[in-house]
C-alpha positions as CSV (number, residue, x, y, z in Angstrom):
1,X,0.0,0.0,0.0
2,X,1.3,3.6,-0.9
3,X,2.0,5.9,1.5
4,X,-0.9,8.3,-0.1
5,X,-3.5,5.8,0.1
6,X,-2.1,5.4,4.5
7,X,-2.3,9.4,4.4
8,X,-5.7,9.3,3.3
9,X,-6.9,6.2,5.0
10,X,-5.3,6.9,8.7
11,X,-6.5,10.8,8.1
12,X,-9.5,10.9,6.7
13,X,-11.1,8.7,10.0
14,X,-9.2,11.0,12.3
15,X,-6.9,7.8,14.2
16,X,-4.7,9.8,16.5
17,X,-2.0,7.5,17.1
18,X,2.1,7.7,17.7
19,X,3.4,8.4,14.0
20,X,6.5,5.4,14.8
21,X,3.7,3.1,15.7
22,X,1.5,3.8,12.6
23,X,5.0,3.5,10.8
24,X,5.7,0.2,12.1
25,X,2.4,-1.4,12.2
26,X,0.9,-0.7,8.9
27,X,4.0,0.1,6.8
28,X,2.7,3.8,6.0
29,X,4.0,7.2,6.5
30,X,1.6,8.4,8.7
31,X,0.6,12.1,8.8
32,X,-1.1,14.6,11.0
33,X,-5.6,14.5,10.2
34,X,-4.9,18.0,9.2
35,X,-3.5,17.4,6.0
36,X,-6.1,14.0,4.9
37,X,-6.8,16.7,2.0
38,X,-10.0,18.8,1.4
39,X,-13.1,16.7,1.1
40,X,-16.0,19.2,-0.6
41,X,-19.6,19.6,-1.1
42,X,-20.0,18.1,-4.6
43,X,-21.6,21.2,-6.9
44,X,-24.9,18.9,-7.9
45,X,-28.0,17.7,-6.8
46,X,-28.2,14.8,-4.7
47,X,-30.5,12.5,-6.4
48,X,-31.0,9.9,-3.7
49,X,-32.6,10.7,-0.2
50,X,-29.0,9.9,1.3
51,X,-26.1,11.3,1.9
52,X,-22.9,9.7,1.2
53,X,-20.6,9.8,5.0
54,X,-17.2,8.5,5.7
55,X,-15.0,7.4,2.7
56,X,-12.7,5.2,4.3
57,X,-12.1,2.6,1.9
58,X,-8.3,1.9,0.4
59,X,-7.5,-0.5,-2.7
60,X,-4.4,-2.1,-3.8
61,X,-5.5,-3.7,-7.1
62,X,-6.0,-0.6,-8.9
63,X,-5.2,3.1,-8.0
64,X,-8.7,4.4,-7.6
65,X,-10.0,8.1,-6.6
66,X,-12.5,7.6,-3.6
67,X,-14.5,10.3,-4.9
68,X,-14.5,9.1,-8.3
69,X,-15.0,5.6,-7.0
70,X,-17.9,7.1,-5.0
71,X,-19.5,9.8,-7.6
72,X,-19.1,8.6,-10.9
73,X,-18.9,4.7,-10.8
74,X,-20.4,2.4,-8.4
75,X,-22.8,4.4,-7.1
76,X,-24.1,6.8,-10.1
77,X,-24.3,2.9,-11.8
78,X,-26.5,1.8,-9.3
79,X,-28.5,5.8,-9.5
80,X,-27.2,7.0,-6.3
81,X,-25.6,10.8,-7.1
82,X,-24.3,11.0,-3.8
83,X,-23.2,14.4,-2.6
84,X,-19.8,13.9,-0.4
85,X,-20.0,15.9,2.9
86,X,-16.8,18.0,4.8
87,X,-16.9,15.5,8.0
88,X,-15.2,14.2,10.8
89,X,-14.3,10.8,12.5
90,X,-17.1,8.4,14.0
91,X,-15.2,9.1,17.3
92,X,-15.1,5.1,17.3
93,X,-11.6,5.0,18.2
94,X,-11.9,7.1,21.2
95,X,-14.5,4.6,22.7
96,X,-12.6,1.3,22.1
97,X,-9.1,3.0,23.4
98,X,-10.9,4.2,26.5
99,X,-10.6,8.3,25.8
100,X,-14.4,8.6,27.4
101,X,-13.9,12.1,28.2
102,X,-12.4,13.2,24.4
103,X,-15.0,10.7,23.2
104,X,-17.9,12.9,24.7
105,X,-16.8,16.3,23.5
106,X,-16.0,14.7,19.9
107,X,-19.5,13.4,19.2
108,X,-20.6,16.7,19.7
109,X,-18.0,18.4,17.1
110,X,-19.3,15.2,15.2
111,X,-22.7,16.2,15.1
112,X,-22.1,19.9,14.8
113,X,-20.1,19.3,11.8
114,X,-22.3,16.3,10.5
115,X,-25.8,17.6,11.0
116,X,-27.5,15.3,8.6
117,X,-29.7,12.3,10.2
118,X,-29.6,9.9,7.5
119,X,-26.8,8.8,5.1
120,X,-24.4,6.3,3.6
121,X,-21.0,5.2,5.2
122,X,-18.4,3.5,3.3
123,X,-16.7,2.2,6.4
124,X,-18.0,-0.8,8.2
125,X,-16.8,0.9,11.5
126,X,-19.0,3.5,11.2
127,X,-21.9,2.5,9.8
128,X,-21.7,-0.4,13.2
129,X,-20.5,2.5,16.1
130,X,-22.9,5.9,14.9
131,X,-25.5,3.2,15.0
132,X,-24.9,2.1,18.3
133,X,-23.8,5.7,20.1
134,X,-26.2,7.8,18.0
135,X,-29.5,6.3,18.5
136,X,-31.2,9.5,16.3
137,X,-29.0,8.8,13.6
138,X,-29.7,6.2,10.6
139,X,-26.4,5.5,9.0
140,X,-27.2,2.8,6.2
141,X,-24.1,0.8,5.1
142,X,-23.2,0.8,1.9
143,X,-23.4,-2.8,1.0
144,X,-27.1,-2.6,2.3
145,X,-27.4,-0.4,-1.0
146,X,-25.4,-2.3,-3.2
147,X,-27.5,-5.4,-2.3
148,X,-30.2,-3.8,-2.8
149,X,-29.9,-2.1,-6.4
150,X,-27.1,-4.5,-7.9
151,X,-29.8,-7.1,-9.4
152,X,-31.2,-4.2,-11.5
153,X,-28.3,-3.5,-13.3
154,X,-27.1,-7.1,-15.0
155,X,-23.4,-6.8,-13.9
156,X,-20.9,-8.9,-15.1
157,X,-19.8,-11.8,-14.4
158,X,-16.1,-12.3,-12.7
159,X,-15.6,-16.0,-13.0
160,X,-13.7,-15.7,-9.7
161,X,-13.1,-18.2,-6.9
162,X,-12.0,-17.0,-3.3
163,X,-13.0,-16.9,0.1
164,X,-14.7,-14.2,2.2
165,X,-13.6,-13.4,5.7
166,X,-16.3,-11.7,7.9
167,X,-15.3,-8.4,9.3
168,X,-16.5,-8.2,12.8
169,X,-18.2,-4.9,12.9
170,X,-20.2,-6.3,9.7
171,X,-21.5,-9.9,11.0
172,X,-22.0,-9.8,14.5
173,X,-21.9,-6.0,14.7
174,X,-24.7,-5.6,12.0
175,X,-25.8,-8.9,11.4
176,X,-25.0,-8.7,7.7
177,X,-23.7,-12.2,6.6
178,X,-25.6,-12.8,3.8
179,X,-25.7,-9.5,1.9
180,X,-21.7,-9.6,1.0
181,X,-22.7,-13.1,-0.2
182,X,-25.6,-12.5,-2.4
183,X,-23.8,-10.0,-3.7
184,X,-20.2,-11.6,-4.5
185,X,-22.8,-14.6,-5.8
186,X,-24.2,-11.5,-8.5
187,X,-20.8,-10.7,-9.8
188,X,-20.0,-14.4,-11.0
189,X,-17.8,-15.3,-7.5
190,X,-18.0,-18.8,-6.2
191,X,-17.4,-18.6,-2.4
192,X,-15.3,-21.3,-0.7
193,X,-16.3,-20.8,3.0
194,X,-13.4,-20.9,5.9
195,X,-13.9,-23.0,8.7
196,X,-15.4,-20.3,10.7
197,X,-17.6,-18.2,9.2
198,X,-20.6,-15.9,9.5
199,X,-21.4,-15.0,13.1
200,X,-18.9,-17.1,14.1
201,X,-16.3,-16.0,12.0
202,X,-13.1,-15.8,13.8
203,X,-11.3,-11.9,14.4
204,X,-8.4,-11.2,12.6
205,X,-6.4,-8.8,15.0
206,X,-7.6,-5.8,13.0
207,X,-10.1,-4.0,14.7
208,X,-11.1,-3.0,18.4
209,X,-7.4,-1.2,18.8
210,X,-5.4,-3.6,18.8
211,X,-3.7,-2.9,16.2
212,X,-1.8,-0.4,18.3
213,X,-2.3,-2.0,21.5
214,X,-1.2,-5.4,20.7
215,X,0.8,-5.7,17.4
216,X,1.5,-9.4,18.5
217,X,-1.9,-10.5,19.0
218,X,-2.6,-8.9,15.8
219,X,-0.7,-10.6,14.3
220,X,-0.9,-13.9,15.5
221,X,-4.8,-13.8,14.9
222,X,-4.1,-12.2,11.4
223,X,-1.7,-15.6,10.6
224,X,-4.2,-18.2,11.7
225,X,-7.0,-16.2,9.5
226,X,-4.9,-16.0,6.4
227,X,-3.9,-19.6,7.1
228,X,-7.6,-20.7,7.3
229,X,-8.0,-18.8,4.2
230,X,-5.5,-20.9,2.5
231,X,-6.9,-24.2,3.3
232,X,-9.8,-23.5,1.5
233,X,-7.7,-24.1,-1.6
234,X,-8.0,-20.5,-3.2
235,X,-5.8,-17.8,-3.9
236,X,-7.7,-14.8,-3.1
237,X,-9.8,-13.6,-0.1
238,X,-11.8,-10.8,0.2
239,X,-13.7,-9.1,3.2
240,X,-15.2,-5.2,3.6
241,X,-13.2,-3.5,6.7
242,X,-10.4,-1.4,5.5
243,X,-8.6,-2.5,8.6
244,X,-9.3,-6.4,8.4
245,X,-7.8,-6.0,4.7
246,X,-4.9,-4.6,6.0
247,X,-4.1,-6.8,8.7
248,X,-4.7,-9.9,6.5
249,X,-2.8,-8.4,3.7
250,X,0.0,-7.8,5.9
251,X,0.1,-11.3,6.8
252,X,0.3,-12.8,3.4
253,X,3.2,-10.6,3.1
254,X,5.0,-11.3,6.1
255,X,4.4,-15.2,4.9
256,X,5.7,-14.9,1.1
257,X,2.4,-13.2,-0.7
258,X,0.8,-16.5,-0.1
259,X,-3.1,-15.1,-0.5
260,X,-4.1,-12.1,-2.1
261,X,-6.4,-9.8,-0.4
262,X,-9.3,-7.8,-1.8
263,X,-12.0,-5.4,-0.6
264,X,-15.7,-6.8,-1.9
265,X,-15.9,-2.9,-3.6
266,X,-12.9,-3.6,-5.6
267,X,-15.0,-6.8,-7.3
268,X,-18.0,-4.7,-7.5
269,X,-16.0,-2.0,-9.0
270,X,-15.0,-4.4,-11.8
271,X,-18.4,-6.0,-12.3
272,X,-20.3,-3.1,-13.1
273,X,-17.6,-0.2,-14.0
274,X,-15.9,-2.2,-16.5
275,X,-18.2,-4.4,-18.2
């Protein structure tokens, strides 16, 4: 992963960790959330009753704009015209490093900066903590969408075998285990399933803060995923948290590149974007 795609990753959801740890974990040069670059009102109408929140979502197969990603392919293909809002960070990682009291005053700069009450996130972490510590809010994840509209819109099909690891934020955060399945079943994937899978899907090391709190944990649990991923026979996994992609990712590369790892958006991208 390139050091622009960290910048804008780590400062885009507002992570306010030790620059030498972000180095060492991840692999990126980290940067202040001051310079994650301007993120604008879009200059058009927004055709769908949501807005589009928190675009937190890296790739590695191809060198993609997030707002280009966002406005003019997979959504406008599925007739969303989102309009990208000037926001802040969740405040998730406050809450799971213990910051209570920073927590508390930065859900109220979230608010005051984020007024709308219902709208799209990108990020599986978001979509699964505004839900939970914003009870007036109705953040909608973006797979709910893609579920929803894909089968109106004939995509192609990949011809693709891999497995899918299930972020925990997304299955027992959410309760969404079969949506990323229908979908990837749309697009032409066969799914090979892990050993553990669903609700029961074992945690990669990736989310919760440990990352920073932990690296060995990490990456011990990160190893025994990408292992379980490779005894299903395929070559390829793919999952929808940013950070589980990373952590996995990481893995195969501490290991010899033995799996690749793939965001679900990058294979929606290709099914209906480049048909």
């Amino acid at each position: 992963m390139s050091a622009n795609k960290g910048r804008a990753y780590f400062g885009i959801v507002g992570y306010h960790f030790n620059p030498d740890v972000v180095t060492q974990l991840l692999g990126l040069e980290p940067t202040s959330t001051n310079d994650a670059g301007t993120r604008g009102t879009l200059d058009k109408p927004v055709v769908s009753s949501w807005e589009f929140s928190t675009p937190t979502i890296t790739s590695e197969t191809q060198e993609i704009d997030i707002y280009k990603l966002i406005d003019d392919e997979i959504l406008k293909k599925i007739d969303i015209n989102p309009k990208v809002m000037d926001e802040t960070c969740c405040g998730m990682p406050f809450a799971v490093l213990g910051y209570k009291d920073e927590l508390a005053k930065h859900k109220e700069e979230f608010r005051r900066q984020f007024p709308q009450k219902e709208f799209i996130c990108l990020c599986t972490t978001c979509a699964f903590f505004i839900n939970k510590a914003y009870p007036d809010l109705k953040p909608k994840y973006v797979i709910e969408t893609i579920a929803e509209k894909l089968p109106n819109y004939n995509p192609k099909e990949l011809g693709l075998k891999v497995t899918y690891h299930d972020p925990c934020n997304v299955a027992r955060g959410m309760g969404m285990v079969d949506e990323p399945r229908e979908i990837l079943k749309q697009i032409g994937v066969e799914l090979i399933e892990m050993e553990t899978n669903g609700k029961q899907a074992e945690c990669c090391g990736g989310g919760g803060g440990v990352l920073v709190t932990d690296k060995s944990l990490a990456e011990r649990l990160a190893d025994k995923r990408m292992n379980q991923a490779i005894e299903t026979g395929v070559d390829t996994l793919v999952t929808l948290c940013p950070t589980c992609e990373i952590n996995i990712r990481n893995a195969s590369n501490r290991n010899g590149g033995k799996l690749e790892v793939k965001n679900v958006l990058d294979l929606v991208w290709e099914a209906i974007c480049h048909k």
